[in-house]
C-alpha positions as CSV (number, residue, x, y, z in Angstrom):
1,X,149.1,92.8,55.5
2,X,148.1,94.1,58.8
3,X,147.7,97.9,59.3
4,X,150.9,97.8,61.8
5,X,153.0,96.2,58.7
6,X,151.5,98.7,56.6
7,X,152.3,102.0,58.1
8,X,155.8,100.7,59.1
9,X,156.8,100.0,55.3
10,X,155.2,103.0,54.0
11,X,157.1,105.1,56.8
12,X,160.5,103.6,55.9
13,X,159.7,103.9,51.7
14,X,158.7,107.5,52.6
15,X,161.9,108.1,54.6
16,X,163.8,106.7,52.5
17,X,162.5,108.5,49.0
18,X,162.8,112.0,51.0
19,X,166.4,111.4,52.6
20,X,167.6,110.9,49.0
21,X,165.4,113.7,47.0
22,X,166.6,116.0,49.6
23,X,170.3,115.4,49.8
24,X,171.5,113.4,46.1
25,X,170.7,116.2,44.1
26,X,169.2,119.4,43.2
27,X,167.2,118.4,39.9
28,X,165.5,115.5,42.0
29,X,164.9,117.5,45.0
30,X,162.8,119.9,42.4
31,X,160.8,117.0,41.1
32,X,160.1,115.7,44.7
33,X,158.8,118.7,45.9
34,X,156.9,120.0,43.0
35,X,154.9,116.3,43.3
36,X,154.3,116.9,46.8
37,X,153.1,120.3,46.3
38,X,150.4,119.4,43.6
39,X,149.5,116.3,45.7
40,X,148.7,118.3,48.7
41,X,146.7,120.8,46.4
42,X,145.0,118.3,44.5
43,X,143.9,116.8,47.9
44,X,143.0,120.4,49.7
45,X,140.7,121.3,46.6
46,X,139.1,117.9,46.4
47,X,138.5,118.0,50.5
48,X,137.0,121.3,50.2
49,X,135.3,121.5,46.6
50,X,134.8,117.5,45.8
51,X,134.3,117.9,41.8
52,X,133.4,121.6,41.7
53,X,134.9,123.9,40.2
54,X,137.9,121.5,38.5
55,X,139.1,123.8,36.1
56,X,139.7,126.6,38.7
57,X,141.3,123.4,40.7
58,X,143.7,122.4,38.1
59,X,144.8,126.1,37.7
60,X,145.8,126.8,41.0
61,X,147.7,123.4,41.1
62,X,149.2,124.9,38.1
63,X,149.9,128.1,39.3
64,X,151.4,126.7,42.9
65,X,153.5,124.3,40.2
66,X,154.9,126.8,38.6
67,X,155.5,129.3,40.9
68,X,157.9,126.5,42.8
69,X,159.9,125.5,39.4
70,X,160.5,129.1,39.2
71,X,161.8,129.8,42.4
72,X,163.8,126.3,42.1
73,X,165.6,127.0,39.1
74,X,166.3,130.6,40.1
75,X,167.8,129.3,43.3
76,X,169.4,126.0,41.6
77,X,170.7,127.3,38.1
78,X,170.1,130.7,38.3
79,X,167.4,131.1,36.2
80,X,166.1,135.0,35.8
81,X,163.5,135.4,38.6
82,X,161.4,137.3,36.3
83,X,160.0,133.6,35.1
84,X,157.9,133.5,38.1
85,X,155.3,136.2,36.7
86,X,154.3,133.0,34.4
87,X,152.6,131.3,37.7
88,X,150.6,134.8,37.5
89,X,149.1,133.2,33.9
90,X,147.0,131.0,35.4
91,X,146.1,132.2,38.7
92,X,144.3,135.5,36.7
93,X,142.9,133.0,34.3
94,X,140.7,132.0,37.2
95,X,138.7,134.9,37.6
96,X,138.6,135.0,33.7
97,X,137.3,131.3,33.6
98,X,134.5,131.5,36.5
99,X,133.0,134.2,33.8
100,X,132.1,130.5,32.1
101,X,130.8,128.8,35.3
102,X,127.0,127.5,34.3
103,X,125.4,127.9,37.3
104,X,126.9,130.7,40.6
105,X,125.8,128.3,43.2
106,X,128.8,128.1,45.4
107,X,130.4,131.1,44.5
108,X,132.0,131.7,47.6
109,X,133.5,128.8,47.8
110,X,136.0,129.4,45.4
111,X,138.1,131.6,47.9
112,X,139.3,127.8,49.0
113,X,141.3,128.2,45.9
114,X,143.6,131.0,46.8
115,X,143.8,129.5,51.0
116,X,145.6,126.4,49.4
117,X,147.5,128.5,47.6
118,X,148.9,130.9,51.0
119,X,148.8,127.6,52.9
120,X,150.2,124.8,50.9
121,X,151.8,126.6,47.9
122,X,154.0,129.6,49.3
123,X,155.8,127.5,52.2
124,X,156.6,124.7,49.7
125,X,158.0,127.6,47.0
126,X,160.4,128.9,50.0
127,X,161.9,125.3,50.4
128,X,164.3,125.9,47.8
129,X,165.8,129.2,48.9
130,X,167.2,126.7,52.1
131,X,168.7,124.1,50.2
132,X,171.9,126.5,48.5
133,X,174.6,126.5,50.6
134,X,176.4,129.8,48.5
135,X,176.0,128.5,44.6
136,X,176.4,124.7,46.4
137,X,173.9,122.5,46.3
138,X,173.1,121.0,50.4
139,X,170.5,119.3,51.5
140,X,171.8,118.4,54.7
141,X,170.1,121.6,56.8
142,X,167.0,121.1,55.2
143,X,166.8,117.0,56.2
144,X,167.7,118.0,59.6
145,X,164.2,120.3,60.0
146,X,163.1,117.6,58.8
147,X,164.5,115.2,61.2
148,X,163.5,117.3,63.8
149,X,159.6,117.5,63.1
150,X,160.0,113.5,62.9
151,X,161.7,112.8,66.5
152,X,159.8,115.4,68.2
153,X,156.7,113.8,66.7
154,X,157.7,110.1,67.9
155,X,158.5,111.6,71.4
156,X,155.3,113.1,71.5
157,X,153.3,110.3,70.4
158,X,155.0,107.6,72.4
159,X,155.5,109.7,75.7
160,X,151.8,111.8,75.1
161,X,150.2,107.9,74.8
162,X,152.0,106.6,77.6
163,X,151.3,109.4,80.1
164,X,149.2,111.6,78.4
165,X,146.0,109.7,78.1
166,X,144.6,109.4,81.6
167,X,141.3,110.5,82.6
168,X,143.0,113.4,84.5
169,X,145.9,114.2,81.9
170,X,145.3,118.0,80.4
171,X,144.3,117.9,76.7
172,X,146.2,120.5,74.5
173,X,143.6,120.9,71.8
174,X,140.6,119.4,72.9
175,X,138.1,120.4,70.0
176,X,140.2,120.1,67.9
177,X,142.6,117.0,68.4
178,X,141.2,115.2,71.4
179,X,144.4,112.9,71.8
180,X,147.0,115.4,71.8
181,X,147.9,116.5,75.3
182,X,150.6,118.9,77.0
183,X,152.3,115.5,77.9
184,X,152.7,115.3,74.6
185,X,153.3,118.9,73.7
186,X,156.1,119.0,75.7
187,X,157.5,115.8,74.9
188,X,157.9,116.7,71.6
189,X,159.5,120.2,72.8
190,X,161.8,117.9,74.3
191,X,162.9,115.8,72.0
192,X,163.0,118.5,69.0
193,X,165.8,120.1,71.4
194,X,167.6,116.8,72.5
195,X,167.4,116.3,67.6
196,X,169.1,120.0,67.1
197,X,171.2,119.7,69.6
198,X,172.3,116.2,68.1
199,X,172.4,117.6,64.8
200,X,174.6,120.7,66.1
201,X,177.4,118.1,67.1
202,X,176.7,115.6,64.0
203,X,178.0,118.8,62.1
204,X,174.7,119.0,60.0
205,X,173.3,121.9,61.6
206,X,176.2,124.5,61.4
207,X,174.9,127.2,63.9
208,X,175.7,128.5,67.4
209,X,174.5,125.5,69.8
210,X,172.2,128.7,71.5
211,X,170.6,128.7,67.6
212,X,170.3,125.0,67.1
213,X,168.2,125.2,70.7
214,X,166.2,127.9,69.5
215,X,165.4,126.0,65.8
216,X,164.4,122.6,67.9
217,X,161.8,124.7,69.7
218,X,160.4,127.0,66.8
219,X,160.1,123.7,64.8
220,X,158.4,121.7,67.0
221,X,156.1,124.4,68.2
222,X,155.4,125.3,64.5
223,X,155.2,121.2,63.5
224,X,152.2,120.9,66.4
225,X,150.5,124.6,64.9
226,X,150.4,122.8,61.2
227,X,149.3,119.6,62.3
228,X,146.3,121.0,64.6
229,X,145.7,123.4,61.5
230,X,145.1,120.7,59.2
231,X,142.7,119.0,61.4
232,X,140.9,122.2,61.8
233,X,140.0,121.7,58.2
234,X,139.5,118.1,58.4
235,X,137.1,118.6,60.9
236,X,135.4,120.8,58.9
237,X,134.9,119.5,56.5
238,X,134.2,116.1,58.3
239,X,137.0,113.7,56.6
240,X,139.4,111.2,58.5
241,X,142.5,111.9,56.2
242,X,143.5,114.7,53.0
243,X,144.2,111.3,50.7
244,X,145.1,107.8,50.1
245,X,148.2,108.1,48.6
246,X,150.5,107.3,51.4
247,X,149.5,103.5,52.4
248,X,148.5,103.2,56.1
249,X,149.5,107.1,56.7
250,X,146.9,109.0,54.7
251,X,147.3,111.6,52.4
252,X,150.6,114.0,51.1
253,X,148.7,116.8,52.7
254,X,148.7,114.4,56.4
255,X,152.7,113.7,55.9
256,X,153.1,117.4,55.3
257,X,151.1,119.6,57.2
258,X,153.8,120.1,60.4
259,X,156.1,121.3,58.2
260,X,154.1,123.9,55.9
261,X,154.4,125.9,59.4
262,X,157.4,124.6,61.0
263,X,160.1,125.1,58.2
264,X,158.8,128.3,57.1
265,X,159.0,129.5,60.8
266,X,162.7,128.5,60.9
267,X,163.6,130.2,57.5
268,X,162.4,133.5,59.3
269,X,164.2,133.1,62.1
270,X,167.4,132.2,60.2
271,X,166.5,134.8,57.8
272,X,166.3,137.7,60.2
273,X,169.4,136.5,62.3
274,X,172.0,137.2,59.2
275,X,171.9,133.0,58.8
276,X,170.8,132.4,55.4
C-alpha cells in the first residue's frame, strides 16, 4: 500500500476512534485518553533515555496514568479527589529506586522524567475537567478544539505548501521547522477562526460568537507552539518521529503534541472568563 493510501486510512481510523471516545461515553473517553497518555510517555522516555533507566520510565508512565484516572473519575463519578495522592506513590518511588541504579553515569538525565510528566502528563490530566457539562457527560466542546487544531492544520499545510514554499516566502521557524512559513501560520489562524466560528452556529460551541473568535485563535496559535515544541526535541535528540504506532503518521506523541498546548491554553481562558 503506498504511503498516500496509508496516511489517508490511518487518518480516517484515527478520526474516527477519537470522535466516538470523545462523544459516546465517559468510561471510554477515560480509557482513550489514559492510552494516549502512556503512549506519548512511553515514546518521550524512549526518545530521550533509549533503554536507560526503565524502571524510573515505567513509574512515571505509572504515575501520569494514575494521576489522569484520578482526576477522571473525580470529574465523571465523583470519586473523592483525595485518590490522586496515590499517583504521588510512584513518582517518590523514583528517587527511592535510583538509590539501586548500578552505575551514576547519566544521572542527569533523569530530570527527562519529570519534563514528560509537566509536558505530556498534566495537560492530558486537565482533559477531563472539560468534558462535564454540570454532572452531564458532553463531549461535544472538547471534539470541537479538537476540530479546530485539525482544520487550521489542513489550511496551513495546503495554503503554507501552495504559497508558502517559494524561495522568497518568510520561514516561521526556520531552525526549527524549516517548512513551516507565516503563509502557513496565518493560514491556519484563518481557518481555526472560519472552524469556531462554524462550530458557534452548528450549536457545539455554546459561547459568545466574540469567545468562539478568541478560542479559534488561542488554539491555533497554541496547536503551532506544541507542534514546533515537539520538534525542538526531535531535533534534539536527532529522530524523524516520537513512534510507529500510528501507520504513515508517526508516533501518539506526533498526533498529539498541538494539543498538549493548544487545549490547555483554551481551558485557561475559559476558566478565567467564568465559562467552565
Amino acid at each position: 500500500m503506498s504511503n498516500f493510501w496509508t496516511r489517508t486510512l490511518s487518518a480516517i481510523v484515527f478520526t474516527i476512534v477519537m470522535v466516538f471516545g470523545l462523544i459516546w461515553d465517559r468510561g471510554i473517553f477515560a480509557c482513550l485518553f489514559v492510552t494516549i497518555l502512556v503512549v506519548a510517555l512511553h515514546e518521550f522516555y524512549t526518545m530521550a533515555l533509549g533503554k536507560r533507566f526503565r524502571m524510573q520510565q515505567v513509574l512515571g508512565q505509572l504515575a501520569g496514568g494514575v494521576a489522569f484516572l484520578a482526576v477522571a473519575l473525580h470529574c465523571f463519578y465523583g470519586v473523592d479527589l483525595r485518590w490522586l495522592t496515590v499517583a504521588l506513590i510512584p513518582l517518590l518511588l523514583i528517587p527511592v529506586s535510583c538509590l539501586l541504579l548500578p552505575s551514576r553515569e547519566g544521572f542527569g538525565d533523569l530530570s527527562i522524567l519529570y519534563v514528560g510528566l509537566l509536558y505530556i502528563a498534566l495537560p492530558i490530566t486537565l482533559a477531563p475537567l472539560v468534558m462535564m457539562d454540570g454532572e452531564v457527560f458532553d463531549g461535544w466542546q472538547m471534539l470541537s478544539l479538537f476540530i479546530i487544531i485539525w482544520l487550521s492544520d489542513v489550511g496551513a499545510y495546503c495554503l503554507g505548501t501552495a504559497f508558502g514554499q517559494g524561495p522568497k516566502a518568510r520561514k516561521l521557524a526556520p531552525t526549527i521547522s524549516p517548512k513551516k512559513s507565516w503563509v502557513g501560520f496565518i493560514s491556519g489562524i484563518v481557518f481555526g477562526v472560519g472552524a469556531a466560528v462554524g462550530l458557534y452556529y452548528l450549536g457545539w460551541l455554546q459561547y459568545g460568537l466574540g469567545h468562539c473568535i478568541a478560542l479559534g485563535v488561542i488554539v491555533t496559535a497554541g496547536g503551532v507552539a506544541g507542534d514546533l515544541y515537539e520538534s525542538m526535541w526531535k531535533r534534539h535528540f536527532g529522530v524523524k518521529d516520537s513512534g510507529k504506532c500510528i501507520p504513515g503518521h508517526g508516533g501518539m506523541l506526533d498526533r498529539f503534541d498541538s494539543s498538549l498546548v493548544a487545549i490547555p491554553l483554551a481551558y485557561i481562558y475559559l476558566t478565567l472568563i467564568d465559562l467552565l
